[in-house]
C-alpha positions, 0 to 999 in steps of 0.5 A, a space after each residue: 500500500 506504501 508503493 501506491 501513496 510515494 509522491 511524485 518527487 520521491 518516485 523520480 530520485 527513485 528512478 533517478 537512484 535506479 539508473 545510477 545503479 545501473 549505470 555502474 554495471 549495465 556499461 560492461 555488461 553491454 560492451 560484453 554483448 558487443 564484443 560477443 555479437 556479430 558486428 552488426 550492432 553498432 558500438 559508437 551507439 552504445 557509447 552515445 547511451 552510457 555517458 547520458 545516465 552517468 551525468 546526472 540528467 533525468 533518465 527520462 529525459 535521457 529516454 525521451 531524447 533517444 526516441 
């Protein structure tokens, strides 16, 4: 019931704490997957994703921007 009731501010740090999270491990784990794929995926878009979450902007505007 908590879950339901949380303020709008606090669900974006929420958000926002989460993609810090993922952004210590999900850059290597997506190198990994590149490197182990064909070379059909292209790195230079990778990067282009990671260094967005890592400088502290809005992970939703970091989606937004990407679409």
């Amino acid at each position: 019931h908590e879950v339901g009731t949380i303020p709008g501010t606090n669900t974006s740090s929420l958000v926002n704490h989460n993609a810090y999270m993922a952004s210590s491990s999900a850059p290597q784990i997506a190198y990994a997957q590149l490197d182990q794929q064909s070379s059909e995926y292209s790195p230079p878009e990778a990067r282009l994703v990671v260094p967005v979450f890592q400088k502290g902007d809005d992970p939703i505007d970091a989606i937004n921007h990407m679409m």
